[in-house]
VOLOLUM-566549 format. One record per residue (C-alpha): residue number from 1; x, y, z; residue in three letters; chain. Coordinates in steps of 0.02 Angstrom, whole numbers, plus 50000, padded with zeros to 5 digits. Example, Ala and Ser with C-alpha at 12.3 -4.5 7.8 and 13.67 -1.06 7.14 Angstrom:
2
> num / xx / yy / zz / residu / chaine
> 1 / 50615 / 49775 / 50390 / ALA / A
> 2 / 50684 / 49947 / 50357 / SER / A
//
This chain:
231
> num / xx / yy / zz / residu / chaine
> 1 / 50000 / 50000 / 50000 / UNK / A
> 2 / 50071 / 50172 / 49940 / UNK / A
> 3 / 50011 / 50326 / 50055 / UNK / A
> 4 / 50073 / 50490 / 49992 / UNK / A
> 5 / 50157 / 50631 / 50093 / UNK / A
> 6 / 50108 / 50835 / 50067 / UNK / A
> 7 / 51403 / 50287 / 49412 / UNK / A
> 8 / 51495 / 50199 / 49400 / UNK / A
> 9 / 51431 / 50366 / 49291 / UNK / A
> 10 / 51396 / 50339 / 49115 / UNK / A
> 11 / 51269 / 50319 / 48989 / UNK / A
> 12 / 51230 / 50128 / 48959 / UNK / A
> 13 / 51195 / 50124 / 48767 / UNK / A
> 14 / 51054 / 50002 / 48681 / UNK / A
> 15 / 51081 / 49871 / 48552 / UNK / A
> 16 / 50992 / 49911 / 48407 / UNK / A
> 17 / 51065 / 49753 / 48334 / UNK / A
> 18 / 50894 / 49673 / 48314 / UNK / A
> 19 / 50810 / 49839 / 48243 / UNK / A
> 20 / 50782 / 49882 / 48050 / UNK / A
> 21 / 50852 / 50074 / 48005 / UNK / A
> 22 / 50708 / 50112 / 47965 / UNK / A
> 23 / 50657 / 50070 / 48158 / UNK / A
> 24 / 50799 / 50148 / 48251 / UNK / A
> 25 / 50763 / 50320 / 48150 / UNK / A
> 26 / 50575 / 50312 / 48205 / UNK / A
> 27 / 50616 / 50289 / 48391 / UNK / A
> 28 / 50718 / 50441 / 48380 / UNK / A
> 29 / 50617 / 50547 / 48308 / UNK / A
> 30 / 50482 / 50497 / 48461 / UNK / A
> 31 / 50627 / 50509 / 48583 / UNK / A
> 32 / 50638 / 50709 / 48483 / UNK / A
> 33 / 50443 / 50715 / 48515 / UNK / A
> 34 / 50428 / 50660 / 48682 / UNK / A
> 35 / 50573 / 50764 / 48767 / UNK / A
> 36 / 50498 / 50926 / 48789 / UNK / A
> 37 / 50355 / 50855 / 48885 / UNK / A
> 38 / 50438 / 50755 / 48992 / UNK / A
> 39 / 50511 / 50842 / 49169 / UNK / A
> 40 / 50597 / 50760 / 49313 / UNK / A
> 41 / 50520 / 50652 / 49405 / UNK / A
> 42 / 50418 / 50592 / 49263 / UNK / A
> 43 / 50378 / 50390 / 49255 / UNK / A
> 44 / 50384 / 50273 / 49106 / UNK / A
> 45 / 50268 / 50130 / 49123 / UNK / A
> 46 / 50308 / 49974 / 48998 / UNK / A
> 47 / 50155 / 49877 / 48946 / UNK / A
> 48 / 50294 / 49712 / 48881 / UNK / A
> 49 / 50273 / 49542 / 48852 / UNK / A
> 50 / 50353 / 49463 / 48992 / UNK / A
> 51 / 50226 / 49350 / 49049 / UNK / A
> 52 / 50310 / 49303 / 49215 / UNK / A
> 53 / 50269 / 49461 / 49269 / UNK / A
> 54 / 50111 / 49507 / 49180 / UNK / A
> 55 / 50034 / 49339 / 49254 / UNK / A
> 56 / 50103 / 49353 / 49446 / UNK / A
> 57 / 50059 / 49531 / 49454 / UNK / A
> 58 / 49885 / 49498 / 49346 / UNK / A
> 59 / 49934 / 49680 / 49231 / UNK / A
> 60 / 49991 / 49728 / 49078 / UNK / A
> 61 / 50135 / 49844 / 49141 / UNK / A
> 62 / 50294 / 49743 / 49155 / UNK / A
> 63 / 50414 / 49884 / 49190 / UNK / A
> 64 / 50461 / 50050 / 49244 / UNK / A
> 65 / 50585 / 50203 / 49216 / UNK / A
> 66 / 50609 / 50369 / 49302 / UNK / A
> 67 / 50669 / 50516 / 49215 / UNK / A
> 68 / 50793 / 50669 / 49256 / UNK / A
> 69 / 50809 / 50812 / 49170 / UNK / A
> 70 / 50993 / 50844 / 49166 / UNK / A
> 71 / 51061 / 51005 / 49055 / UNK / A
> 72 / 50903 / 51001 / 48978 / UNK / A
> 73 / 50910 / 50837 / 48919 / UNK / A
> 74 / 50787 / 50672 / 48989 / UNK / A
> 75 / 50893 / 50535 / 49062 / UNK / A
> 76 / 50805 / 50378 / 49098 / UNK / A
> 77 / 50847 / 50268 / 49253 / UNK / A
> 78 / 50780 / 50094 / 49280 / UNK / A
> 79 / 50846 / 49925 / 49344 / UNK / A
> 80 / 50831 / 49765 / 49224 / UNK / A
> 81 / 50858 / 49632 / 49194 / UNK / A
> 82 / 51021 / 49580 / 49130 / UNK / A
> 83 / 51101 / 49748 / 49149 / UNK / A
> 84 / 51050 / 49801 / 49335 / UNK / A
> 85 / 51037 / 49994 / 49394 / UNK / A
> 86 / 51074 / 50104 / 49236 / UNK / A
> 87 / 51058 / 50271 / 49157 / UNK / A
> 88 / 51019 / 50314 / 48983 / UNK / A
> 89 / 50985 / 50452 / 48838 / UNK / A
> 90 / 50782 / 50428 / 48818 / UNK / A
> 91 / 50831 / 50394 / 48634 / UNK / A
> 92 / 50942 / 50234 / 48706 / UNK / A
> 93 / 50783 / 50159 / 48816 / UNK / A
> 94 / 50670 / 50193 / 48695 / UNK / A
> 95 / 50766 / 50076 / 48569 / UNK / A
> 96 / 50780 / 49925 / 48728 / UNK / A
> 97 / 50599 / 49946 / 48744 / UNK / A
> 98 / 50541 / 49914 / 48585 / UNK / A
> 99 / 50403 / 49848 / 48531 / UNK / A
> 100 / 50311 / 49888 / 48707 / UNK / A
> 101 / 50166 / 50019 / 48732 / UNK / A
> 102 / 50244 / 50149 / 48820 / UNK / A
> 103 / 50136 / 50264 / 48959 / UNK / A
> 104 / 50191 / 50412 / 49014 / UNK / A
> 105 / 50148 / 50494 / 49211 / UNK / A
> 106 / 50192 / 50672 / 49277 / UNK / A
> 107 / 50209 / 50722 / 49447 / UNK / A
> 108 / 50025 / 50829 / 49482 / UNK / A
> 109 / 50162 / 50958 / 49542 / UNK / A
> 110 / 50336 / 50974 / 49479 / UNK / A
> 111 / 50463 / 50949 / 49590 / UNK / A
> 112 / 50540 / 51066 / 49649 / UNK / A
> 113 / 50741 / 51101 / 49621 / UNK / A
> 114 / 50786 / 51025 / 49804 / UNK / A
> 115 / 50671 / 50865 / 49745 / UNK / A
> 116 / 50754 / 50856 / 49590 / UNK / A
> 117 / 50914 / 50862 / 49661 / UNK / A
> 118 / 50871 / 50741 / 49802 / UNK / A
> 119 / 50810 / 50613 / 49681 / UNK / A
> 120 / 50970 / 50629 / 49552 / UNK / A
> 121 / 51072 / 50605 / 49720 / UNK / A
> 122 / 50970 / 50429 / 49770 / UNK / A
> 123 / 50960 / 50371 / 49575 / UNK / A
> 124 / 51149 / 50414 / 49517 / UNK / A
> 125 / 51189 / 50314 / 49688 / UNK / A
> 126 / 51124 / 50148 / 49658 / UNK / A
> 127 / 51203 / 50143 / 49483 / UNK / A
> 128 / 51275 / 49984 / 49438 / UNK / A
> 129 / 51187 / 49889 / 49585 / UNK / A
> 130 / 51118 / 49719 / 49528 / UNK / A
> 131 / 50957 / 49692 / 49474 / UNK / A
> 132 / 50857 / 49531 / 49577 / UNK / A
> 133 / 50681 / 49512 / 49584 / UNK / A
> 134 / 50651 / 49345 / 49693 / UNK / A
> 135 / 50640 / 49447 / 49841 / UNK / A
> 136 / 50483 / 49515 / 49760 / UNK / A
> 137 / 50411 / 49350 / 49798 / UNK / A
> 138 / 50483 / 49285 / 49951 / UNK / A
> 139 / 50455 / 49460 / 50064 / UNK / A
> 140 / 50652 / 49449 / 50099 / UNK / A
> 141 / 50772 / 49602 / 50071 / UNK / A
> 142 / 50920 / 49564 / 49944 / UNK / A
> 143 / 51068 / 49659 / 49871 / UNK / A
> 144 / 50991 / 49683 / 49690 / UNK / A
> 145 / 50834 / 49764 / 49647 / UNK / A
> 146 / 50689 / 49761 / 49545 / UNK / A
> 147 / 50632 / 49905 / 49438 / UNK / A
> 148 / 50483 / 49963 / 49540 / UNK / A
> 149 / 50579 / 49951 / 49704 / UNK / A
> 150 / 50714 / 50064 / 49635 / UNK / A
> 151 / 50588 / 50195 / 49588 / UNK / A
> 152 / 50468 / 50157 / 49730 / UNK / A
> 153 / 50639 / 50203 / 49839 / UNK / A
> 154 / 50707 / 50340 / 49749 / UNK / A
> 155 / 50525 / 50407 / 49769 / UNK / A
> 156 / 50539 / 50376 / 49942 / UNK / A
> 157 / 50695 / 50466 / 49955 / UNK / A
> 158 / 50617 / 50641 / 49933 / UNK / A
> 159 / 50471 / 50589 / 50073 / UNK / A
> 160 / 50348 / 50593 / 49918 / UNK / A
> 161 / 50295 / 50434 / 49943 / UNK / A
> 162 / 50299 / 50270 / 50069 / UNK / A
> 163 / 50308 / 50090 / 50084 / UNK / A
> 164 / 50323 / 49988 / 50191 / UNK / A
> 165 / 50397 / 49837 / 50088 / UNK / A
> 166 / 50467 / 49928 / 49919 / UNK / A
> 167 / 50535 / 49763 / 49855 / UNK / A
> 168 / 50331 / 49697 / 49860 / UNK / A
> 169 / 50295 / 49865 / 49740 / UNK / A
> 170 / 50250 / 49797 / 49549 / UNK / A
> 171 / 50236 / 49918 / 49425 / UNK / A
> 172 / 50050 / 49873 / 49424 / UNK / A
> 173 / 50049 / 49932 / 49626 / UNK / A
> 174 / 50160 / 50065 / 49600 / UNK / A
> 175 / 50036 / 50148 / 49482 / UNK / A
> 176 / 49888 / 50118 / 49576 / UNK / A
> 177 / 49961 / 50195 / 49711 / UNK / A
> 178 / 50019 / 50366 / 49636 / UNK / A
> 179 / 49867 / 50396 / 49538 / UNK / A
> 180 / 49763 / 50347 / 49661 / UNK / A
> 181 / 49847 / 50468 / 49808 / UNK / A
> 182 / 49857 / 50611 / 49665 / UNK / A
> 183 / 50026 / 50633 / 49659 / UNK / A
> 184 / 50028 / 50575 / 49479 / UNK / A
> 185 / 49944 / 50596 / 49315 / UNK / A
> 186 / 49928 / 50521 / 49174 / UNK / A
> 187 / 49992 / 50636 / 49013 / UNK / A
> 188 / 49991 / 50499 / 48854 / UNK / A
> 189 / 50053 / 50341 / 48785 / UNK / A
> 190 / 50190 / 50307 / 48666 / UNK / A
> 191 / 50174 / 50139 / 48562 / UNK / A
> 192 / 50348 / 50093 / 48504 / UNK / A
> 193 / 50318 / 49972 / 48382 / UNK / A
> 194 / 50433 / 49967 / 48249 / UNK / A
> 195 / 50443 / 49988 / 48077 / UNK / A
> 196 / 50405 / 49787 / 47993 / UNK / A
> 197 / 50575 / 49718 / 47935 / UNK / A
> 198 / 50596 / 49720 / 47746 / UNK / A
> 199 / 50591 / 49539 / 47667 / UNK / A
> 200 / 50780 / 49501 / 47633 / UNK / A
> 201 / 50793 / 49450 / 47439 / UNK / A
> 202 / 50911 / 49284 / 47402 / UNK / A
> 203 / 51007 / 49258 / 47246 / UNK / A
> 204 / 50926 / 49091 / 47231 / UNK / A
> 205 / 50779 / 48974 / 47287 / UNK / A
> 206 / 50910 / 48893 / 47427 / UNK / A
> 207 / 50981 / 49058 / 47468 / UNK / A
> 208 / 50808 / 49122 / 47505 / UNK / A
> 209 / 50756 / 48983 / 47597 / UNK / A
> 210 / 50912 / 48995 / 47720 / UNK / A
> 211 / 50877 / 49212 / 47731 / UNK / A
> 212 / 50702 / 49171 / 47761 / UNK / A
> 213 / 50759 / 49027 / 47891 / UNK / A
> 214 / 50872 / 49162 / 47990 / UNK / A
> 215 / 50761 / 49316 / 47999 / UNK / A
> 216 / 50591 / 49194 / 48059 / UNK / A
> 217 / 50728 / 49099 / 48199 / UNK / A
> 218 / 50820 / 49290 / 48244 / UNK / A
> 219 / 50605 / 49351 / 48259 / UNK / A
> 220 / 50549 / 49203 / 48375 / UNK / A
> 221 / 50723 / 49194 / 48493 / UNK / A
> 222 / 50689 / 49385 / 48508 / UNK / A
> 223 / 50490 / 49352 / 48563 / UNK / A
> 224 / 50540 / 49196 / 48665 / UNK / A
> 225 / 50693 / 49329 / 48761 / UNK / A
> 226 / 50542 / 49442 / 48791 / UNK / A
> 227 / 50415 / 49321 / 48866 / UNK / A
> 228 / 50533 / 49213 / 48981 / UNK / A
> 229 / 50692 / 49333 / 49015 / UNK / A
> 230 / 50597 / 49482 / 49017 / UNK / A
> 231 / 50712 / 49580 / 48911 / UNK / A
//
């Protein structure tokens, strides 16, 4: 239950290894879109495909990211996993999110510049921590952290929020909670699916078969990555 109250440094890049051109060039011209309206404090919400979480929490939001506005520019921070506690250019987690629905939340009040500064302070110091989510389901602390307990915490941090067990906080709660208090609105919803990969041409019948072979396998190891290692 969520009651309200009144880096290593360095930017961790995405793979766009498994993204068309096409793709990566779309997501950056959202990432161009969505900048200006996004302010610190704001919160990502990831509607994903990973089913162990969509099933245990019984929601389609799978994830979460916080944002800081840093010389004018949105940095996201999250924990996941795979890469643990990390900070990105919005452009970067936009491209590791892919294909999710992305919804975006503002603070009902901006922070103000002691806030902001309290919650770059938290975030920035819990950069490369591990990421660990079986706490989440025994009720036992641990050294790494889950995405919603990291921004449940850094929340907590600057009193604007509490909870008594962060590490129990889904992103499914962790919404809930803010909206519900008032301390959070929703602003609008980014869907990041990418541009459909162009049908590679072979030089032959065989040659075709074996392109088609290795873009459907590349497709379905990608889906599979997204629905049991939730990333």
């Amino acid at each position: 239950m969520l009651t309200a109250f009144t880096i290593p440094t360095g930017v961790d890049v995405a793979s766009t290894e498994t993204l068309s051109t096409a793709a990566v060039v779309s997501l950056r011209q959202t990432a161009d879109e969505l900048s200006p309206q996004l302010q610190t404090g704001s919160l990502l919400f990831s509607e994903g495909d990973c089913l162990a979480i969509r099933v245990y929490t019984a929601s389609s939001y799978t994830h979460v990211a916080i944002v800081v506005i840093e010389h004018g520019q949105p940095f996201v921070y999250d924990s996941m996993n795979g890469a643990g506690v990390r900070k990105q250019s919005l452009t970067s987690y936009l491209i590791g999110q892919c294909p999710d629905e992305l919804h975006v939340y503002h603070p009902a009040r901006p922070f103000t510049e002691e806030q902001g500064r309290g919650l770059a302070r938290y975030l920035d110091s819990q950069l490369g921590r591990s990421y660990s989510v079986h706490h989440h389901l025994t009720g036992q602390r641990a050294e790494g952290v889950h995405c919603a307990e990291y921004v449940t915490e850094a929340l907590m941090s600057i009193e604007l929020l509490h909870a008594d067990r962060p590490w129990k906080v889904s992103p499914a709660s962790l919404q809930t909670g803010i909206t519900t208090a008032g301390i959070y609105e929703s602003t609008c919803i980014a869907n990041l699916e990418p541009t459909p990969t162009p049908t590679l041409q072979g030089s032959g019948r065989c040659h075709q078969m074996w392109l088609d072979t290795k873009q459907c396998l590349g497709q379905c190891c990608h889906q599979l990555s997204g629905w049991f290692l939730c990333r």
